[in-house]
C-alpha positions, -999 to 999 in steps of 0.1 A, spaced: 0 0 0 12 33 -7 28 54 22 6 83 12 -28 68 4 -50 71 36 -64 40 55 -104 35 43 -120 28 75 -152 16 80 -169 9 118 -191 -21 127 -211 -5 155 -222 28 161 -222 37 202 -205 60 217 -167 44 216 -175 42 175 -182 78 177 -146 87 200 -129 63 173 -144 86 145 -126 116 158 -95 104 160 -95 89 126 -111 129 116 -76 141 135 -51 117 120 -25 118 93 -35 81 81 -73 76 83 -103 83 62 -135 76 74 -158 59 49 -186 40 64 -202 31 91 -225 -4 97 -258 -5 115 -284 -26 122 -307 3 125 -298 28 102 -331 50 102 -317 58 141 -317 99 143 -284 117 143 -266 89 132 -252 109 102 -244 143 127 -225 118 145 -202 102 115 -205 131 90 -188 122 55 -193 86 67 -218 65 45 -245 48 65 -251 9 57 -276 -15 68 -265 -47 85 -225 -54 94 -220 -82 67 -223 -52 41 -191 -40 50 -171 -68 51 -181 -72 10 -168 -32 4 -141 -24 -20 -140 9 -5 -131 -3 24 -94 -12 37 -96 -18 77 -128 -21 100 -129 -10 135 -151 -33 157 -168 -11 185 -202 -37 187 -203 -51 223 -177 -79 237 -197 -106 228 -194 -97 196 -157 -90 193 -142 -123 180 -171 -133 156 -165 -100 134 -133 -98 138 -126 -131 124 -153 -125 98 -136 -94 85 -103 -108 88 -115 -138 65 -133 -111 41 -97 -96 37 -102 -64 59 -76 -53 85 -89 -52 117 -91 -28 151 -110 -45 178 -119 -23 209 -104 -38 238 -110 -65 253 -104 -81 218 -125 -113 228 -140 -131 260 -108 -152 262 -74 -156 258 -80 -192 235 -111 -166 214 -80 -137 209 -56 -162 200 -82 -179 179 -83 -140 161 -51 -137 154 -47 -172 140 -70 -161 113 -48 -129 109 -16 -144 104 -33 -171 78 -50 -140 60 -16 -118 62 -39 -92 76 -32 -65 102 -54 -72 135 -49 -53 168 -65 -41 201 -74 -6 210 -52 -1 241 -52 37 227 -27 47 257 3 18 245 9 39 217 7 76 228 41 92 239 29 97 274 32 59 278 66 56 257 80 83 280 68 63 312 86 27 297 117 52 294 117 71 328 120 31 342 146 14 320 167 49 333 165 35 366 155 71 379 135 52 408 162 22 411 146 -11 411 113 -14 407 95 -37 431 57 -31 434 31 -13 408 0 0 414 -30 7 391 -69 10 390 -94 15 370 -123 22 385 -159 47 387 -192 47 404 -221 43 381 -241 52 413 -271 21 412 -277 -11 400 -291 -1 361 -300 -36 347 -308 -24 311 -267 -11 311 -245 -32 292 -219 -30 322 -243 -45 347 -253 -76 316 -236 -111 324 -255 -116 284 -231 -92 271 -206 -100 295 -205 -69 315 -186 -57 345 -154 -40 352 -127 -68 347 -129 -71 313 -144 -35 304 -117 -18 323 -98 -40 341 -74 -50 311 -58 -11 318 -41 -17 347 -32 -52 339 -15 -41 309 4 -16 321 18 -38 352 24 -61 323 42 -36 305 64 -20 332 70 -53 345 88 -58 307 106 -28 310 125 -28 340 140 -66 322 144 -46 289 116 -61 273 81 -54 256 63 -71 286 65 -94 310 39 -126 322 35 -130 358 40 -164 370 11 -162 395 -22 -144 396 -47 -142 428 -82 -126 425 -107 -118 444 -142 -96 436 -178 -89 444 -202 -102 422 -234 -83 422 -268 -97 412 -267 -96 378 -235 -118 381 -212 -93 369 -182 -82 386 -189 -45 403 -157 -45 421 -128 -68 421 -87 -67 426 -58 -90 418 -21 -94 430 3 -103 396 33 -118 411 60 -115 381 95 -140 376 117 -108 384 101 -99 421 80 -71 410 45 -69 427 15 -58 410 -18 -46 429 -45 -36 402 -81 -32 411 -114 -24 385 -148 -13 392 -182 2 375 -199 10 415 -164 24 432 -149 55 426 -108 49 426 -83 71 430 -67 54 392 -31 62 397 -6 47 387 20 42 408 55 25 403 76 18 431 110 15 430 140 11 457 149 47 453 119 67 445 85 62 425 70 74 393 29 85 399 4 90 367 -30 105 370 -52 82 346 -24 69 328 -49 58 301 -60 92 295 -24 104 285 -28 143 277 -60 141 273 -92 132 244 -82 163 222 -47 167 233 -30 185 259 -6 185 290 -2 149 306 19 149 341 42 121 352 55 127 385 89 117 404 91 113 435 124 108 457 120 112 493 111 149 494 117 155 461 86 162 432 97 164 395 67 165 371 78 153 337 52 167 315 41 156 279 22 179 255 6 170 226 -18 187 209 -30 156 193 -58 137 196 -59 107 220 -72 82 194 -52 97 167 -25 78 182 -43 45 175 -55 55 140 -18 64 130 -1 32 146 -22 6 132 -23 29 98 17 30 98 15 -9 103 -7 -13 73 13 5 51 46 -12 60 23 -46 52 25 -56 92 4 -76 112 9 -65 149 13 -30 168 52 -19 171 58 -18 209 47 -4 233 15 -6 213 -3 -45 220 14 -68 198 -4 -101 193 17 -119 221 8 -92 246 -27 -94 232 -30 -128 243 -13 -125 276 -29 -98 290 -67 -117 286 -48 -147 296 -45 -127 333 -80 -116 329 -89 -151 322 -73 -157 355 -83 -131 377 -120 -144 363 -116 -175 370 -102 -164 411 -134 -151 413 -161 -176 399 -169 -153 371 -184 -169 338 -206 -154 311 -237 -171 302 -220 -167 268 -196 -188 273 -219 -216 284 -228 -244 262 -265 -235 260 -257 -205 249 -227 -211 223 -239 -237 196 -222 -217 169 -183 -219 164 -166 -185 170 -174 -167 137 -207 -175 149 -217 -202 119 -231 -236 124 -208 -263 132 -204 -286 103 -185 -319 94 -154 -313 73 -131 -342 51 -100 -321 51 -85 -352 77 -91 -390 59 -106 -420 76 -96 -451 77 -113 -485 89 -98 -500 123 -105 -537 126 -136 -541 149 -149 -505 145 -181 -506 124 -176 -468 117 -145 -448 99 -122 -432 117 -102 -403 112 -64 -411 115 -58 -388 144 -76 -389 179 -81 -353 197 -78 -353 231 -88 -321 249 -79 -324 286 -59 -293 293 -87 -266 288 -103 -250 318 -138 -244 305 -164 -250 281 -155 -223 260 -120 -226 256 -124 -266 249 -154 -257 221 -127 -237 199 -107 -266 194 -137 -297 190 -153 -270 169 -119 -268 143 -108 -306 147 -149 -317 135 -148 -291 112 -114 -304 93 -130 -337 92 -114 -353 124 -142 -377 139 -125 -398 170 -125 -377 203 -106 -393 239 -118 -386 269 -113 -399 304 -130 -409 337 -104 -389 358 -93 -360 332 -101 -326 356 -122 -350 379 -147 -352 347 -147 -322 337 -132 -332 302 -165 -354 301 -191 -330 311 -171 -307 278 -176 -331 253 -212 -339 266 -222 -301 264 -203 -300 227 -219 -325 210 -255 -323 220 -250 -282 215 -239 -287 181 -263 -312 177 -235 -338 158 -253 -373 148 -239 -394 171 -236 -421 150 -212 -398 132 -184 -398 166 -161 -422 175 -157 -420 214 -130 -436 235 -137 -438 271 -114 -446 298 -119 -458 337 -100 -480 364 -74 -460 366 -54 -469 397 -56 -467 428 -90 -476 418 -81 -502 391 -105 -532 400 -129 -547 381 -158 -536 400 -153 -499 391 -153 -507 355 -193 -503 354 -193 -476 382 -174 -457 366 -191 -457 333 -221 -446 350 -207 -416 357 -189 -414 321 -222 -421 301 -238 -395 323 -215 -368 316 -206 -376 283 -247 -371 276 -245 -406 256 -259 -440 260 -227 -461 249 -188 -453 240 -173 -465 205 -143 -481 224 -131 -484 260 -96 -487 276 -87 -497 314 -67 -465 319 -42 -489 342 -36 -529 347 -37 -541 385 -14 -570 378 -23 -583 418 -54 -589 395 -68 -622 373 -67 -609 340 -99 -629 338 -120 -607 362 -109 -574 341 -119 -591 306 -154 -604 323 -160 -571 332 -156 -552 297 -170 -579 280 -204 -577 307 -202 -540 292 -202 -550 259 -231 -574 263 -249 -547 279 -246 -526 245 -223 -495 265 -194 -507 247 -200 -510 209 -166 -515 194 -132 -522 208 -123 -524 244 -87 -530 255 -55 -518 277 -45 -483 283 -6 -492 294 -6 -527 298 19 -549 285 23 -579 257 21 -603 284 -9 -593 296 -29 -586 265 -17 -616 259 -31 -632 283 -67 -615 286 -66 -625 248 -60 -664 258 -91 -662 283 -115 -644 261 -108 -674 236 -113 -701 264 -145 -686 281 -162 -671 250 -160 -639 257 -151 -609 239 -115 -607 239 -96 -571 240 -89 -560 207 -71 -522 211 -43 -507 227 -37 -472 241 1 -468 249 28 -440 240 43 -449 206 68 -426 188 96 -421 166 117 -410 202 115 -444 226 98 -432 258 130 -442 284 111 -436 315 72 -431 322 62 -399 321 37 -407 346 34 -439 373 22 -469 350 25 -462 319 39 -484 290 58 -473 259 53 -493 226 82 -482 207 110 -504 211 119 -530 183 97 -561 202 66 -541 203 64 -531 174 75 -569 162 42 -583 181 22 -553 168 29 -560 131 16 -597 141 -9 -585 163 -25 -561 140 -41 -546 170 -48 -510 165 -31 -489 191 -44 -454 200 -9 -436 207 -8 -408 234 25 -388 233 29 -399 203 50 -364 189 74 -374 220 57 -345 239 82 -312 227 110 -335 222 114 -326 183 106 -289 187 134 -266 198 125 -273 234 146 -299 229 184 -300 224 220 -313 234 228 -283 251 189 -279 262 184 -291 300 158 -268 312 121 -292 308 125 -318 335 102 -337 321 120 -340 283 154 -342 297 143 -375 318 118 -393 296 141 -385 258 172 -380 260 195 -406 245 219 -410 219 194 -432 198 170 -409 207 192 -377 197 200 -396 163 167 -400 152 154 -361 155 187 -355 139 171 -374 109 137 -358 113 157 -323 113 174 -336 79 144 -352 66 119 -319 72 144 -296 53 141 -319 22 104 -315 25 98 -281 35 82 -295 70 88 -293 110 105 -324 124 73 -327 146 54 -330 115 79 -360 102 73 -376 137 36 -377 137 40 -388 99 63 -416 110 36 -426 139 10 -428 107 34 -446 83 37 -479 104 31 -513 91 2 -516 116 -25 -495 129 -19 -465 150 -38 -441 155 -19 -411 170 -35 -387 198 -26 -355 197 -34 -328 222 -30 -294 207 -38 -261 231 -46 -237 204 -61 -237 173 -28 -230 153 -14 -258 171 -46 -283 159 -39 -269 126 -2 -278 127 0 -306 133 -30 -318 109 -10 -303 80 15 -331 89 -13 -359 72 -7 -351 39 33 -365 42 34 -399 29 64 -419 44 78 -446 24 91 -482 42 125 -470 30 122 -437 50 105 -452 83 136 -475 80 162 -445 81 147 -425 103 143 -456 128 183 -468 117 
């Protein structure tokens, strides 16, 4: 884009934060305002309050106009991420108004779809990129107050009484002050927390909350402690029925900086801001003048970002990475305090993010496992590691939608909450059932008996909101146990119709599948015919967890080529060990160090490294393609935390590993 052609904006949503956005873009050197998108465009004064700006009816009719080069999204939070990530897939660059989404999982979710597009997409922290805030970031890497050591920082007003018709006081449009103005403080702790290490920003390693929730469920007041890896303490507070003092203050050992509304800067139509310094008796006020508009600032900074065909705001302004952190404390501090949206509940969210029915894709191919009456796609996604609902949904919504089909869950994964997820998905999004493959696991010790088996699946079937699972693993073996009693038990469960496919051992060895396989074929019953154990190109040297069982070596995988029993591989990437968490020189993951390492180990990424530069590919791609490639079924779980991490490692499928390569890489 040219450096002298202005920035077409157009803005989804005309309230009053559209109308403070439309000034800044009247008082910038980048910005044209061209439209604006209502869903009530006969409202009065409307065109007083955009003037020049053409008035359209409904918010998908800007994301189809050539006129138009970036949107600005000003609708309410709950409909951040959905038109965001519509307009980003229409092509347009994108401003959110802060909070960018409900979540940390639904921002990085945005972004995903930014990076893929090759789109700019930001969020309107207007204060990151005003000089008021560079100056601050500067008076602290000077070490003009020594070492910093605790920050303070509110947000908060007093809307007087409880006004249930107010967006802030709506749990259905996810009011309150944490995440309408709570993300100002946090950020800036963030940020100053960055700067005293010479950095953009800093995480905190811990996060306490705590908050009153007032009857509409929203938070009215609420404060957290940040606790970051360099010492500094953080106190920030919010609120919409407290009037705060909202200073910032930044301690240091030798003095401390104070800023009146630090997300005001110099003011909404430019101005004098004040920084003061204080050093025992000493006051110096640093002040900043700019006659500039407050949201100018914004306008410019994502309009310079355009033209120089970037994706993020330059520091100090919120790059995607501090996007995502900074909701990630919210999501925190939320979470401290018991506070959901109704939103984010599965009777409320039955559309994926961009707000579209959730529909079966065939990006990921199916294949037939022996004893499985239904296809199966040839990865499994297991989903334990996400704290809610919502989060999970992003994820189930992407893998169903690329075609994947076979989902693992677990009796004891978050005490059932992974369970209780996949219930609420699947009925929300009303998927046939018949159309799911869905492993269940129980017995896991201590309470590995056989008598738990059915208890157990009670519960399961209960929260899973099914009547049966497609196959069923012991998530342990009990060897003080007859094998007998275990394989009586399943096969009571198959008889029963709550098991309709496979059943088998989740880490048990040879011997005893073996052996429950010898039984089944004296009694007449149904004999296990699947495995779930770790299975990778790296050779698992010591469980990861008590009781598990690697099926990598050279004998395993002799017996599996005989066996043909389909084994459902967890780990089966070797859990970071071919990314660059990994290394020679790299001692720092516990866990990697003592369950990889090895010379034969080290050998074989060395030929996945080789390997993925011929092909253009990751070496965690050529691991899960090895995994896929073996002269036996396995069927490879993968566990991804994002979106961009599902999508990752599914782009791996399309690598077709030749005997002659398995061979090498195994050599």
């Amino acid at each position: 884009m040219s450096t002298d052609q202005p920035i077409r904006w157009g803005i989804i949503g005309p309230g009053t934060i559209a109308r403070t956005f439309a000034d800044g873009i009247a008082h910038s050197r980048t910005g044209k305002l061209v439209a604006i998108a209502t869903r009530t465009p006969e409202k009065p004064g409307l065109g007083e309050n955009f003037p020049g700006a053409r008035i359209v009816k409904g918010y998908d009719a800007l994301l189809t106009d050539p006129e138009i080069d970036a949107i600005y999204i000003a609708t309410p939070h709950t409909g951040h991420a959905e038109w965001a990530i519509k307009a980003i897939r229409s092509g347009k660059h994108v401003l959110v108004e802060k909070p960018i989404a409900l979540s940390a999982f639904d921002a990085d979710a945005i972004y995903h779809e930014a990076k893929k597009a090759g789109v700019f997409a930001g969020e309107a922290f207007m204060y990151r990129v005003h000089p008021q805030t560079a100056k601050i970031v500067e008076l602290v890497k000077s070490g003009v107050i020594g070492t910093v050591r605790i920050i303070r920082s509110s947000f908060g007003f007093n809307m007087g009484t409880f006004r249930p018709e107010h967006r802030l006081f709506a749990n259905e449009t996810a009011g309150g002050g944490i995440l309408d103005v709570g993300g100002y403080p946090v950020s800036m702790a963030r940020l100053i927390a960055g700067a005293a290490e010479g950095k953009a920003f800093l995480e905190p390693e811990k996060v306490s909350g705590v908050g009153h929730l007032g009857q509409s469920g929203v938070d009215e007041w609420a404060s957290a402690v940040l606790k970051f890896p360099n010492g500094i303490i953080a106190e920030v507070s919010c609120s919409i029925m407290a009037q705060q003092d909202n200073t910032l203050r930044i301690i240091g050992s030798e003095g401390r900086i104070e800023v009146k509304d630090f997300w005001f800067a110099s003011g909404h139509k430019g101005g004098i801001g004040n920084i003061d310094v204080i050093k025992g008796n000493e006051l110096q006020t640093v002040e900043v003048k700019e006659d500039r508009w407050l949201y100018s600032f914004e306008v410019d900074a994502a309009g310079d970002a355009i033209r120089a065909g970037e994706t993020e705001f330059r520091s100090p302004g919120m790059g995607w990475a501090d996007s995502v952190g900074n909701l990630r404390v919210l999501d925190q501090w939320r979470s401290s305090i018991g506070l959901e949206y109704a939103i984010e509940r599965a009777d409320r969210r039955k559309t994926n993010l961009a707000g579209a029915p959730v529909r079966p894709g065939n990006a990921v191919p199916r294949r037939q496992i022996p004893g499985l009456a239904k296809p199966a796609s040839v990865v499994t996604l297991g989903f334990e590691f996400f704290p809610n609902f919502a989060a999970a949904s992003l994820t189930l919504d992407a893998f169903y939608e690329a075609g994947g089909n076979v989902f693992d869950t677990a009796f004891v994964y978050g005490g059932g909450k992974t369970e209780s997820i996949f219930g609420d998905w699947h009925t929300s999004r009303q998927v046939p059932r018949e159309e799911i493959v869905l492993i269940g696991k129980g017995a896991h010790s201590p309470l590995c008996y056989p008598d738990i088996i059915a208890k157990q699946l009670d519960q399961s079937l209960n929260r899973l909101k099914t009547d049966y699972v497609d196959i069923y693993f012991m998530h342990r073996d009990n060897v003080d146990v007859p094998v007998g009693e275990f394989v009586d038990a399943m096969d009571a469960e198959v008889r029963r119709g709550r098991i309709r496919g496979l059943f088998g051992g989740s880490n048990w060895t040879r011997e005893r599948m073996d052996e429950a396989a010898a039984y089944a074929a004296r009694t007449g019953k149904t004999a296990p015919a699947a495995l779930s154990n770790n299975f990778s190109l790296a050779e698992m040297l010591d469980p990861i967890w008590a009781g598990c069982v690697a099926a990598s070596d050279d004998d395993w995988k002799t017996w599996l080529k005989q066996k043909q029993i389909p084994n459902f591989a967890w780990s089966s990437q070797g859990r970071g060990f071919f990314t660059d968490r990994a290394g020679r020189d790299k001692h720092d993951d516990e866990e990697i160090v003592r369950c990889w390492y090895s010379d034969r180990n080290f050998e074989r990424r060395d030929r996945a490294i080789e390997l993925a530069i011929r092909l253009g590919r990751s070496p965690i791609h050529i691991a899960l393609a090895y995994v896929i490639a073996q002269p036996f079924p396995v069927i490879p779980l993968i566990g991804p935390r994002t979106i961009a991490e599902l999508e990752d490692s599914l782009s791996a499928l399309d690598i077709k590993l030749t005997p002659e390569q398995v061979k090498w890489l195994e050599a």
